[in-house]
C-alpha positions in Angstrom: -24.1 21.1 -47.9 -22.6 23.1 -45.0 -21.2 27.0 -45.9 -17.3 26.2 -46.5 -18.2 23.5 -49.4 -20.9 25.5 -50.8 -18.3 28.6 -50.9 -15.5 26.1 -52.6 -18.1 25.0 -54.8 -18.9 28.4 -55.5 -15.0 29.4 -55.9 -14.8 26.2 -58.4 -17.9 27.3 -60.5 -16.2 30.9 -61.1 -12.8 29.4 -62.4 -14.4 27.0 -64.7 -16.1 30.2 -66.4 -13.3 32.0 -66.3 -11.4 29.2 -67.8 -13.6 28.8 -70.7 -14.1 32.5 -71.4 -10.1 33.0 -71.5 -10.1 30.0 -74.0 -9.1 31.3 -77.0 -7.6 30.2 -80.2 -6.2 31.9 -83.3 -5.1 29.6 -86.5 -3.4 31.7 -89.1 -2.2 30.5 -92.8 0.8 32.3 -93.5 2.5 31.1 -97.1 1.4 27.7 -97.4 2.2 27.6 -93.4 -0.2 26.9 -90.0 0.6 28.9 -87.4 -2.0 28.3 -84.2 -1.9 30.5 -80.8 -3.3 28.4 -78.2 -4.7 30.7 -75.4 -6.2 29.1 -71.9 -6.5 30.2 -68.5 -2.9 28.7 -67.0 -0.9 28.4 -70.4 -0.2 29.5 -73.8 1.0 27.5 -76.7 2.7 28.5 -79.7 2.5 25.9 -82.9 4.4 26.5 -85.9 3.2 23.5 -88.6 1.8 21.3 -86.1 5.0 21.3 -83.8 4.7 23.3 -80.6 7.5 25.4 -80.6 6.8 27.7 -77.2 4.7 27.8 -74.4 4.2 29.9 -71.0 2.9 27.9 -67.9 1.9 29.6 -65.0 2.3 28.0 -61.5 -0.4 29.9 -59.7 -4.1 31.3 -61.1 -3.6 35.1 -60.2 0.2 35.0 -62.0 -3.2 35.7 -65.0 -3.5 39.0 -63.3 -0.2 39.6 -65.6 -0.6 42.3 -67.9 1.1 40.8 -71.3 2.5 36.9 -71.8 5.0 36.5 -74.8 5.4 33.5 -77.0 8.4 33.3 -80.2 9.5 30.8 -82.6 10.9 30.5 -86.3 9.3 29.6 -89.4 11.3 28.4 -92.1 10.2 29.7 -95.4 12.5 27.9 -97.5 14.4 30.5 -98.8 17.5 29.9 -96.3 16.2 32.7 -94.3 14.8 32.1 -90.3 12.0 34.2 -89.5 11.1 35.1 -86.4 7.7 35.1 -85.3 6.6 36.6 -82.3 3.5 36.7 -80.5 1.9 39.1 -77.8 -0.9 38.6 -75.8 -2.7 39.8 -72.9 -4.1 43.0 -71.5 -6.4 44.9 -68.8 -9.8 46.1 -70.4 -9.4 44.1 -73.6 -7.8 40.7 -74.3 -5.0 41.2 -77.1 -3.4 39.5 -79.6 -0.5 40.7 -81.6 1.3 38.0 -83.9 4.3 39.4 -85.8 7.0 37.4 -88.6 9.9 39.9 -88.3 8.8 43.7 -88.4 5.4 42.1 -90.6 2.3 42.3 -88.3 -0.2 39.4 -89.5 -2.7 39.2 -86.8 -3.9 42.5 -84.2 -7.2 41.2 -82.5 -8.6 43.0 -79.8 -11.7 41.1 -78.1 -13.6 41.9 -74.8 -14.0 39.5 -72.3 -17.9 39.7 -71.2 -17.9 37.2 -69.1 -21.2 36.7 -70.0 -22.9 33.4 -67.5 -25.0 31.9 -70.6 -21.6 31.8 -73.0 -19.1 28.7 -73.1 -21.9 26.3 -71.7 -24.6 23.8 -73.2 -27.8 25.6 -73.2 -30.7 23.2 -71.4 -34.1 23.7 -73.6 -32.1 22.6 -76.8 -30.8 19.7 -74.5 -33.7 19.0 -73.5 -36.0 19.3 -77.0 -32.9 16.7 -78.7 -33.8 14.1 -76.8 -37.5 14.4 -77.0 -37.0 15.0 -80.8 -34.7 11.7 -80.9 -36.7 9.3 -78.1 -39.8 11.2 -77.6 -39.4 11.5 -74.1 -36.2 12.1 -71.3 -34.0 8.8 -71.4 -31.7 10.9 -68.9 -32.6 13.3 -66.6 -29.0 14.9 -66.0 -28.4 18.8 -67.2 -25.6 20.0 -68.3 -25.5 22.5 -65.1 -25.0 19.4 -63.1 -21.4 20.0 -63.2 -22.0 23.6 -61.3 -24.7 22.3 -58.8 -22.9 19.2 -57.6 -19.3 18.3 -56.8 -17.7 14.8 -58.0 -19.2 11.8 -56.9 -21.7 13.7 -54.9 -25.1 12.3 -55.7 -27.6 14.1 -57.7 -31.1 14.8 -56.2 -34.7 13.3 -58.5 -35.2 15.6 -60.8 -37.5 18.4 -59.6 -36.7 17.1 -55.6 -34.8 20.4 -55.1 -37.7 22.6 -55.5 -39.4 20.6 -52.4 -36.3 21.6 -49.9 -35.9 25.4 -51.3 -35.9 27.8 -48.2 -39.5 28.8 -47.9 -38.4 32.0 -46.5 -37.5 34.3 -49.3 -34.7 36.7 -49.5 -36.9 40.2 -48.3 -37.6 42.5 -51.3 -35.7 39.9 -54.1 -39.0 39.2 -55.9 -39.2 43.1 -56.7 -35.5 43.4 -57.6 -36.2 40.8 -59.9 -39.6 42.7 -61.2 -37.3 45.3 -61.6 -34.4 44.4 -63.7 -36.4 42.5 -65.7 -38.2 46.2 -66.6 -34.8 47.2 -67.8 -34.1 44.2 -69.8 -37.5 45.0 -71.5 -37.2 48.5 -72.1 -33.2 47.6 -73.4 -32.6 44.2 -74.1 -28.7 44.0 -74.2 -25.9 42.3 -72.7 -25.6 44.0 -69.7 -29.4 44.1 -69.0 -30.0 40.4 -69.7 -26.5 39.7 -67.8 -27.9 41.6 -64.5 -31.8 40.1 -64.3 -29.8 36.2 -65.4 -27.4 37.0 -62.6 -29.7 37.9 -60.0 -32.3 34.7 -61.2 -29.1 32.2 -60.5 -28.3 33.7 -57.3 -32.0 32.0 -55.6 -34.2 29.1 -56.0 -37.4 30.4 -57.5 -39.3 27.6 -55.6 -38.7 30.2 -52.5 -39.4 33.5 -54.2 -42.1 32.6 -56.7 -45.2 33.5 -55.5 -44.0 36.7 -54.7 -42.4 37.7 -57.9 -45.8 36.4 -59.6 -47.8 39.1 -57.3 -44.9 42.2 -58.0 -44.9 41.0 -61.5 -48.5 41.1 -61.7 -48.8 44.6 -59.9 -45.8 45.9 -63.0 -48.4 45.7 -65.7 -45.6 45.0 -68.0 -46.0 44.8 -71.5 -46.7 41.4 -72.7 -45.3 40.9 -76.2 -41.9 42.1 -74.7 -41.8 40.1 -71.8 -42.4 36.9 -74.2 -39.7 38.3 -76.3 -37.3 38.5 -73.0 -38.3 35.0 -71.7 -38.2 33.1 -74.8 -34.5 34.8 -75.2 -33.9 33.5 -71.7 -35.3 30.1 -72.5 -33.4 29.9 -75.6 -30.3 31.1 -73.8 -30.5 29.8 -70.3 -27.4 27.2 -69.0 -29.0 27.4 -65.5 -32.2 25.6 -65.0 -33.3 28.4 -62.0 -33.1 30.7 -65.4 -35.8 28.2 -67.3 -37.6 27.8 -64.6 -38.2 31.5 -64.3 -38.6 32.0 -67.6 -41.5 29.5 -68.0 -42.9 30.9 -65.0 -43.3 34.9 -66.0 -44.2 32.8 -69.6 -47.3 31.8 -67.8 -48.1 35.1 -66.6 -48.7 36.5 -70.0 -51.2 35.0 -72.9 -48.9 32.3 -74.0 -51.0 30.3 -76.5 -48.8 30.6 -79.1 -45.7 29.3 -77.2 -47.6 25.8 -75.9 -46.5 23.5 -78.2 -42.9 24.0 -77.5 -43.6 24.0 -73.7 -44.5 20.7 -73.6 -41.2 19.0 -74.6 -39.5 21.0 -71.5 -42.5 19.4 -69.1 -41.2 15.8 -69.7 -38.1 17.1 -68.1 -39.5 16.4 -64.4 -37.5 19.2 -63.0 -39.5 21.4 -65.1 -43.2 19.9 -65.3 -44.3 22.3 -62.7 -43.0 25.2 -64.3 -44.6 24.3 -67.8 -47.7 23.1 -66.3 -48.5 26.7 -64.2 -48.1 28.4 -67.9 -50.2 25.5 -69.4 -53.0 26.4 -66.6 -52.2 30.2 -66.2 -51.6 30.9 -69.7 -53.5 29.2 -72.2 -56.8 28.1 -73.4 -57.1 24.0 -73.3 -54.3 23.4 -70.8 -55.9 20.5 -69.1 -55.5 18.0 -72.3 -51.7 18.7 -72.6 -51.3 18.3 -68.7 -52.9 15.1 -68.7 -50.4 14.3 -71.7 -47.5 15.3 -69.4 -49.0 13.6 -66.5 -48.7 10.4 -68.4 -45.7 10.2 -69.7 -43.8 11.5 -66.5 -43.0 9.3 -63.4 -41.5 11.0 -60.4 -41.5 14.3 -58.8 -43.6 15.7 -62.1 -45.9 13.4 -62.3 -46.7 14.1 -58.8 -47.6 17.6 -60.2 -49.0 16.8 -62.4 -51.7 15.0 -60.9 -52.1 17.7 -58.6 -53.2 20.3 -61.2 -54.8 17.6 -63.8 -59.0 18.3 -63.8 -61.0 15.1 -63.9 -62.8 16.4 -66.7 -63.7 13.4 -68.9 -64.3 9.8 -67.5 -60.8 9.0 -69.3 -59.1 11.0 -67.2 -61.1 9.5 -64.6 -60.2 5.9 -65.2 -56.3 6.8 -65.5 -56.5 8.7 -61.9 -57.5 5.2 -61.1 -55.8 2.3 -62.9 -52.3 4.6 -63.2 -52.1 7.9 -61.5 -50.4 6.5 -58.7 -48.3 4.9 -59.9 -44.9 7.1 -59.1 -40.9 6.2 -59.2 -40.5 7.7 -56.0 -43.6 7.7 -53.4 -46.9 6.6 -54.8 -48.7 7.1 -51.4 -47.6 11.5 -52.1 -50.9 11.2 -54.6 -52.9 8.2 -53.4 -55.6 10.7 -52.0 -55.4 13.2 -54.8 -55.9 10.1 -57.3 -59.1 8.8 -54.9 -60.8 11.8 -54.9 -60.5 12.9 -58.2 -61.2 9.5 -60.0 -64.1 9.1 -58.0 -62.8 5.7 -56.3 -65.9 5.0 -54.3 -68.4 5.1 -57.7 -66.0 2.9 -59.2 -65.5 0.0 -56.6 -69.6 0.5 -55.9 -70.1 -1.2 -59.3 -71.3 -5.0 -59.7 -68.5 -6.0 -61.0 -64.9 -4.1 -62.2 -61.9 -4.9 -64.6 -58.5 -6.4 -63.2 -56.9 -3.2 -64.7 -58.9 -1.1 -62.0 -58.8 -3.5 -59.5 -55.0 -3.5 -59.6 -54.9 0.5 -59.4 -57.6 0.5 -56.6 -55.4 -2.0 -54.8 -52.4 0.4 -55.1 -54.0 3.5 -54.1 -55.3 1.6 -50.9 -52.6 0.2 -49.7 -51.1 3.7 -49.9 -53.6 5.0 -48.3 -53.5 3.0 -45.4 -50.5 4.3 -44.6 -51.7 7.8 -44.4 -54.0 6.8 -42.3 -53.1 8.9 -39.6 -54.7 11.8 -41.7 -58.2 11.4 -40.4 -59.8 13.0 -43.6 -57.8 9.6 -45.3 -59.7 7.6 -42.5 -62.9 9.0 -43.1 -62.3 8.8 -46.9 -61.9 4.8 -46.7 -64.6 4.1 -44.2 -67.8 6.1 -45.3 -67.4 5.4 -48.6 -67.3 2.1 -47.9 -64.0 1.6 -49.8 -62.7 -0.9 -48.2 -65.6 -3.2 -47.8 -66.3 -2.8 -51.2 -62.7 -3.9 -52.6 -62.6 -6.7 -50.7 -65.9 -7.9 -51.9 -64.3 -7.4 -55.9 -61.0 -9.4 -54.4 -63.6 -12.9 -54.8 -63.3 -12.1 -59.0 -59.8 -11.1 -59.1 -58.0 -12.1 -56.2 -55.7 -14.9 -57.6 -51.8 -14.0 -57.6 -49.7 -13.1 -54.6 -50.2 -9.6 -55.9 -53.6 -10.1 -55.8 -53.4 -10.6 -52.7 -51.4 -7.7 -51.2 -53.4 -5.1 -51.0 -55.5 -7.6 -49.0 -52.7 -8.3 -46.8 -52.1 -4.6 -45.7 -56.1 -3.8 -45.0 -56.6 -6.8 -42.8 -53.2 -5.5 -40.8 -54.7 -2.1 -40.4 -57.9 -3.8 -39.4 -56.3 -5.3 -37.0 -53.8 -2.8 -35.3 -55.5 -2.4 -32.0 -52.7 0.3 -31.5 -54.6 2.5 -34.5 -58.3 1.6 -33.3 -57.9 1.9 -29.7 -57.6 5.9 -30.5 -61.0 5.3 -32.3 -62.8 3.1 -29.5 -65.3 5.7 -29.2 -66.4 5.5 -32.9 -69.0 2.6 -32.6 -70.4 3.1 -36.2 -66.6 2.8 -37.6 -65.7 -0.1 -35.1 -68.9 -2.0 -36.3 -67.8 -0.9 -39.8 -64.6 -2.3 -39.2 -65.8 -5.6 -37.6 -67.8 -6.2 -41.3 -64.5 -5.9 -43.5 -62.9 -8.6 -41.3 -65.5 -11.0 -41.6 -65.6 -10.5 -45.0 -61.9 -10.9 -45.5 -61.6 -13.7 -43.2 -62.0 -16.7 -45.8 -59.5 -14.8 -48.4 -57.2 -14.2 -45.5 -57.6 -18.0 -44.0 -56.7 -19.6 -47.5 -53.6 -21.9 -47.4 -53.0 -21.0 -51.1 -51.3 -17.3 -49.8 -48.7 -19.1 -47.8 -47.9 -22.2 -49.9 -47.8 -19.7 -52.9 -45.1 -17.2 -50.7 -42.8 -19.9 -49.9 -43.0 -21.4 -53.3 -42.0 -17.7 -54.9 -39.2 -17.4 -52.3 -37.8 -20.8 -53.1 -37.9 -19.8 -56.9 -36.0 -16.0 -56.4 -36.6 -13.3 -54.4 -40.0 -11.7 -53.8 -40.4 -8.7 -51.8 -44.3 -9.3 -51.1 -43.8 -12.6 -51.1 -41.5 -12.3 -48.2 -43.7 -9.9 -46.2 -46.8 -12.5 -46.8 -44.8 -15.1 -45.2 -43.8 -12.9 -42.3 -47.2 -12.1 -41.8 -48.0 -16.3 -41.3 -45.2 -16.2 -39.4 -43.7 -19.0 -41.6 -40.3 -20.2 -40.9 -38.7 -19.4 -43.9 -34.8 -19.0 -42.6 -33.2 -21.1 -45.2 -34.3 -19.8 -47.9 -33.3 -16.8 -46.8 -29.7 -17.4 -46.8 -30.3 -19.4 -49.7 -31.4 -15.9 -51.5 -28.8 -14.1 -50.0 -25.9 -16.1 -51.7 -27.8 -14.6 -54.7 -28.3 -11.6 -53.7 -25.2 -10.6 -51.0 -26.5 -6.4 -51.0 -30.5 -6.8 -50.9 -30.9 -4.8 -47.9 -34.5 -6.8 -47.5 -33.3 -10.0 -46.9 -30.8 -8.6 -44.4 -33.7 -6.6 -42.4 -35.7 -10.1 -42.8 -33.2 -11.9 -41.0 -32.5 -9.3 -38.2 -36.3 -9.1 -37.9 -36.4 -12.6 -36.1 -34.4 -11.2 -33.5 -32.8 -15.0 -33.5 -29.3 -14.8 -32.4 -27.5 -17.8 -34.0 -29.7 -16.4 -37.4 -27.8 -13.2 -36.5 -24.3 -14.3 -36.0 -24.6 -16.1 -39.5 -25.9 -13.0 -41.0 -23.4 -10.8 -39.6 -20.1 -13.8 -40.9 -21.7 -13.7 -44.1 -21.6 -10.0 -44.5 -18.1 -9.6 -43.2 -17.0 -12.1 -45.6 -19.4 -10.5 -48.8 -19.5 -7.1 -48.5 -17.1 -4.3 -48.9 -16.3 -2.8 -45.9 -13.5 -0.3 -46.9 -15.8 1.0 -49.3 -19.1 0.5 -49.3 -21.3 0.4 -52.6 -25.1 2.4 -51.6 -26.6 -1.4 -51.4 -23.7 -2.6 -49.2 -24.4 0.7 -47.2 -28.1 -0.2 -46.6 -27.2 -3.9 -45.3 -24.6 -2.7 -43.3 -27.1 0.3 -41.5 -29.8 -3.0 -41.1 -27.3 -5.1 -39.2 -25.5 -2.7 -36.6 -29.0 -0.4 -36.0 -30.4 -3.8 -34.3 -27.1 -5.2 -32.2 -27.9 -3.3 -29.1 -29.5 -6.5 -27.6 -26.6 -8.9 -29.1 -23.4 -8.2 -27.7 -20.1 -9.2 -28.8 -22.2 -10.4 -32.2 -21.1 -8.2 -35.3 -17.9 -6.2 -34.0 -16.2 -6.3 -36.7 -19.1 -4.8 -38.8 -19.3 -2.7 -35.8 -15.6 -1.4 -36.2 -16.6 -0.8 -40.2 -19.5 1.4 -39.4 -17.0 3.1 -37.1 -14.3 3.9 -39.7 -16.7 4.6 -42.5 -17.0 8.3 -43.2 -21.0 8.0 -42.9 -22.7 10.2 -40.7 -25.4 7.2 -39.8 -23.3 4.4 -39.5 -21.0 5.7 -36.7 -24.0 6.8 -34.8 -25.3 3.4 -34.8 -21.8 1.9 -34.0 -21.6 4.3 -31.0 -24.9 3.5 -29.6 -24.6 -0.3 -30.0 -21.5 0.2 -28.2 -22.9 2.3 -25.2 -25.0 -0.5 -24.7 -22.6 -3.0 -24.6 -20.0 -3.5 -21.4 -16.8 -2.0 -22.5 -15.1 -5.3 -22.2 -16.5 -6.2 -25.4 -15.0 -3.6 -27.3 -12.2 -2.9 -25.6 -9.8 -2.9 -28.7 -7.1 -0.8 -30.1 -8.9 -0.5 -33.5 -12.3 0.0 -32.2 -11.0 2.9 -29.5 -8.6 4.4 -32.5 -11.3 4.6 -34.7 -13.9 6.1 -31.5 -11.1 8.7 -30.7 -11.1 9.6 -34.3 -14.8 10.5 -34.3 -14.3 12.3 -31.0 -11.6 14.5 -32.5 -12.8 14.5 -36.0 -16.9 14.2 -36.4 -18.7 17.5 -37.9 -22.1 16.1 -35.6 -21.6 17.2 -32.0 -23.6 14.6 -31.1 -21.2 12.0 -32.3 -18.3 14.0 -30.7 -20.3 13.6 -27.7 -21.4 10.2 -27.6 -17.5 9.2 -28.6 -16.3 10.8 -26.0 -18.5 9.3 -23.1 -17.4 5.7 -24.5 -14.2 6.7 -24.0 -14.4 8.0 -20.4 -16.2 4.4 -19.7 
């Protein structure tokens, strides 16, 4: 988010709580009769027995700045008398309101607006501990501060994501402000206090500033029993989650035994699992059980955590690391190492024989493996511990689906990537090595079941490995391609599959049938995806795809129109030469917040 939209968003986020702290209402039974004074931000309302009998708009959000707004009406009494009533309200220091019927005054109230940041919004830990209470786990991972984090139809980040692209740079000296007003909070816990150290929390990401603040708060020596008092307050109170989060955190710098069992609920909440899990470790006796009970029960960015900070203690733990550990939402391969290492992999394949249930897991954290091979301590892992050659020799039990077979798949492509081994051509111990597993693998790999069995799943519905099985025995499996993609008109896989054969009548057909199924004027994420498949690969095809061409053009996505420009640099302008095509280039030239497109637009116009 660039400065102007974080500084609207900002501007939109102070008007909403001003809003909802100048929401007022006053109901007043006066002689059998309802009078209500309707109060917000813009307007007032007078209602007299349900009827709304005066109101006070305001065209512009300063005309507020107005001292005192007046509001009158009659109230019929039935006694053939009209009584006025009259209300006041308003004010600088103190929001008033005077309601009068005739010279009788029935309602003087005199409030202070606080403006406090926790007040007029859904607090998060109760949010959170309902639906744990009600489904024993999170069945939705929005917060009710989404609404001040993210504008409309902007899409929201994985739950606990943001804490991986906080500024790593800390603001200089913040961490000891912070130590600092939190002191004064302790020493007097009141509005204002707790208002200044929440303020100051919500104005950075903790994930930036946290090891810092642990050291300064550390170094305070601060008394313990009130800084639980002070964070549980927070906890109890926050609206922001940068305010849980640091309230779980300087929870974990104290003895916080007591508090465990209602820590736990917040750590199935994955943008908090970290948080809960450094009090678990730093804070209490027995943390590793209730980390391994998070670690289970969470799938994404906590679970990821989770795993990181989980002790192989028992061989339970030991087996899980290996049958589900890595199994993730998001990336497994993030903890495919950490799961290895800590379940003991190599002891585990070096057995006579294993269950399917480990096999599967073992084949999982493989595969991932191998594609963090480039991290020679990964290399080395798989190779003296004989990993691989050890797997493959448990695949002759187990091996008998097309996920089976998989992991199989991806070790005899590494095996084989003379691009990868050449690097290694030195390493005569690991090339022998390597020559073993591909002996061993060659009757699995050499079975005619693997690609009977992939065209047969891709004739039934679609099967992503399937489809990569069949790629990799270079099968000819075109039709049913496009058979699946009548099915399926947005699965971004089959699209790459067909651009992958580089065949251009396969191409042209591909690129008809997506001009004629997807949305062009406004792409879905799926249509997105197949559209950034096709133009990202039409350098070599010219004149195929220009209207897809021209949609990636219009489109308001940064990715799209860099593709479209660079297909087009590589196409003679004859090609393109269009009114639509050079409206929609000189757009971008005029219009694109990337230089680079403003640059590469404008050479395609000087062509």
């Amino acid at each position: 988010m660039g400065f102007k939209e974080e500084m609207r968003r900002e501007i939109r986020n102070v008007i909403r709580d001003v809003e909802k702290e100048a929401h007022k209402t006053w109901d007043i039974d006066y002689k059998g009769h309802s009078i209500q004074i309707n109060h917000q931000l813009k307007e007032e309302h007078l209602i007299i027995d349900g009827v709304t009998v005066d109101s006070n708009k305001r065209k512009y959000l300063l005309s507020h700045l107005m001292p005192y707004s007046r509001l009158s009406g009659v109230l019929d009494l039935g006694d053939g008398k009209k009584h006025k009533v009259s209300v006041k309200i308003g004010g600088f220091s103190r929001f008033n309101c005077i309601v009068k019927i005739g010279r009788e005054k029935i309602l003087a109230e005199s409030l202070k607006l606080d403006f406090l940041p926790w007040n007029h919004k859904e607090k998060i830990v109760p949010f959170i501990h309902r639906q744990v209470e009600a489904h024993n786990r999170i069945i939705d991972e929005r917060l009710p501060d989404d609404e001040y984090l993210y504008d409309e139809n902007q899409p929201r980040m994985a739950a606990g994501l943001a804490d991986h692209l906080a500024d790593d740079m800390p603001t200089p000296l913040f961490a000891g402000k912070l130590v600092r007003l939190l002191e004064k909070q302790l020493k007097s816990p009141t509005d204002k206090t707790r208002k200044a150290t929440y303020e100051a929390i919500t104005s950075d990401n903790i994930a930036s500033y946290g090891e810092q603040f642990i050291m300064r708060f550390e170094e305070a020596e601060l008394d313990p029993s009130l800084v639980q008092q002070e964070a549980m307050w927070l906890l109890e109170h926050a609206a922001h989650r940068e305010v849980v989060k640091f309230a779980l955190t300087v929870l974990g710098c104290t003895n916080c035994e007591d508090y465990k069992e209602r820590l736990v609920p917040i750590g199935l909440h994955e943008e908090f699992t970290s948080y809960v899990i450094f009090a678990l470790r730093n804070g209490t006796r027995e943390g590793n059980h209730y980390i391994w009970q998070l670690a289970q029960s969470v799938h994404g960015w906590g679970r990821m955590a989770a795993v990181e900070q989980l002790e192989p203690a028992t061989p339970e733990i030991k087996h899980w690391l290996l049958t589900k550990g890595c199994e993730n939402s998001l990336m497994n391969g993030h903890i495919a190492y950490t799961c290895a290492v800590k379940g003991e992999l190599a002891s585990a394949l070096y057995q006579e024989t294993i269950s399917k249930e480990l096999y599967d897991g073992a084949g999982l954290i493989i595969q991932e493996l191998l594609d963090e091979t480039e991290e020679k301590a990964v290399d080395d892992y798989l190779f003296e511990n004989a990993i691989l050659y050890r797997f493959v020799s448990h695949a002759c039990t187990h091996c008998d689906s097309l996920d089976d077979f998989y992991p199989l798949l991806k070790i005899a492509q590494f095996l084989a990537d003379e691009e990868v081994w050449e690097e290694q051509a030195d390493d005569a111990w690991k090339q022998g090595e390597r020559r073993v597993v591909q002996k061993l693998l060659e009757p699995l790999i050499h079975d005619s079941k693997w690609p009977r069995l992939s065209v047969e799943a891709l004739q039934h519905d679609f099967h992503e490995k399937a489809l990569e099985i069949a790629s990799f025995y270079q099968l000819d499996i075109i039709s049913q391609l496009f058979k699946l993609l009548e099915r399926y008109p947005a699965n971004s896989e089959i699209y790459f599959a067909i651009m992958d054969t580089q065949n251009r009548q396969h191409i042209i057909r591909l690129c008809e049938f997506a001009e004629q199924h997807l949305t062009l004027s406004d792409l879905s994420d799926d249509e997105e995806d197949c559209l950034r498949f096709i133009v990202g690969d039409l350098h070599d095809h010219e004149d195929v795809g220009l209207p897809l061409i021209l949609a990636a053009l219009e489109s308001d996505i940064g990715v799209l129109q860099y593709q479209a420009l660079s297909v087009l640099q590589e196409w003679t302008p004859a090609s393109w030469n269009q009114p639509a095509v050079l409206a929609a280039i000189q757009n971008i030239a005029a219009t694109a917040g990337d230089k680079v497109d403003r640059k590469l637009a404008s050479q395609l116009l000087a062509k």
